[in-house]
Structure formats: structure tokens, C-alpha cells
C-alpha positions in Angstrom: -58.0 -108.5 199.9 -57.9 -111.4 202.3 -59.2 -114.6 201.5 -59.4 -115.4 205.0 -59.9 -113.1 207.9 -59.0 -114.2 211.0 -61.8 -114.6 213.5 -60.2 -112.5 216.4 -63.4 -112.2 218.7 -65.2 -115.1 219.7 -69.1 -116.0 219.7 -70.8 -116.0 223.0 -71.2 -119.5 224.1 -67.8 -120.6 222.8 -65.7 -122.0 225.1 -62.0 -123.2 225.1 -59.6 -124.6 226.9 -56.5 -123.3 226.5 -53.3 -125.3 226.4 -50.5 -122.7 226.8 -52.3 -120.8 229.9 -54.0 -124.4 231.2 -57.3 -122.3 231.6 -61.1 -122.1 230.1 -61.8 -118.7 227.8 -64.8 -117.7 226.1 -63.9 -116.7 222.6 -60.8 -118.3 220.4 -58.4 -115.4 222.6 -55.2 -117.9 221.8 -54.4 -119.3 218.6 -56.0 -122.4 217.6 -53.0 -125.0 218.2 -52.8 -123.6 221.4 -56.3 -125.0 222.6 -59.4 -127.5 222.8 -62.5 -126.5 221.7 -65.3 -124.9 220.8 -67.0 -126.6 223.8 -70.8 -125.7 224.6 -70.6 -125.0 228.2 -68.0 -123.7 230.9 -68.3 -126.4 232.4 -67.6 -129.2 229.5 -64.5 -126.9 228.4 -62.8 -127.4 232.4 -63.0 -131.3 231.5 -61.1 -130.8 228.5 -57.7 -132.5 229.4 -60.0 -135.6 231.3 -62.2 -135.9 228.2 -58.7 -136.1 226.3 -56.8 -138.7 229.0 -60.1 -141.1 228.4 -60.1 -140.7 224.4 -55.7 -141.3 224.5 -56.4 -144.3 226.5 -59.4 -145.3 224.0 -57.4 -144.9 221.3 -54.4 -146.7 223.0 -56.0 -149.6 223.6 -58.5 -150.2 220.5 -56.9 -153.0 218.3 -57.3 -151.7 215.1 -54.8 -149.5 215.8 -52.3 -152.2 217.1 -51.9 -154.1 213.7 -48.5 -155.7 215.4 -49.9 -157.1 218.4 -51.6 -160.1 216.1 -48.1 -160.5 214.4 -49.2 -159.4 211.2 -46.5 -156.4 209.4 -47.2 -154.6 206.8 -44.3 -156.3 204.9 -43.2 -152.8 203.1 
């Protein structure tokens, strides 16, 4: 007996965007590494890869994650 069964059909509503075939399914059809998602709309999931430029550049240009800019090291 399985502890976990893998989820092999998807709920309607679900959408993804998948990574590997750089398109929008309904339903997890690729594996989860392999996409972006659940999303709530068709729509929302075929702005996956801008919604994930704007959160890298977010992300690359919040200080808290640039400890070194302010000269301080962690020392080790």
C-alpha cells in the first residue's frame, strides 16, 4: 500500500505552465519540477514566466538579501 498516490489527473480549474514544453495545461500532465502552478485562470498561467522575471528582479534587488553590499560578512 502506497502512502502516497500520485495525483495523475488534474482538477478542473487547475492550470500550469509547463517548463519543459513552454506551454499552459490544465491538470498537473508533467511532473511537478517541470512546471509553475496551480494558477486560477488560463490566462494568469500564460504570464507565468513574466510573473517570475518581476519576482527574480524583486528578489535581486531587495537588500536583505545583499548582506555584502553594506560591507558586513558573516565572518565564518
Amino acid at each position: 500500500m502506497a502512502l502516497f498516490k500520485k495525483r495523475t489527473v488534474g482538477k478542473p480549474g487547475e492550470w500550469y505552465y509547463c517548463l519543459v514544453h513552454k506551454r499552459v495545461e490544465e491538470g498537473p500532465d508533467c511532473p511537478a519540477k517541470d512546471r509553475f502552478g496551480p494558477y486560477t485562470s488560463r490566462e494568469e498561467a500564460q504570464h507565468a514566466m513574466d510573473l517570475a522575471r518581476e519576482r527574480n528582479l524583486e528578489w535581486e534587488n531587495d537588500p536583505r538579501w545583499h548582506d555584502s553590499r553594506s560591507g558586513h560578512t558573516d565572518g565564518g
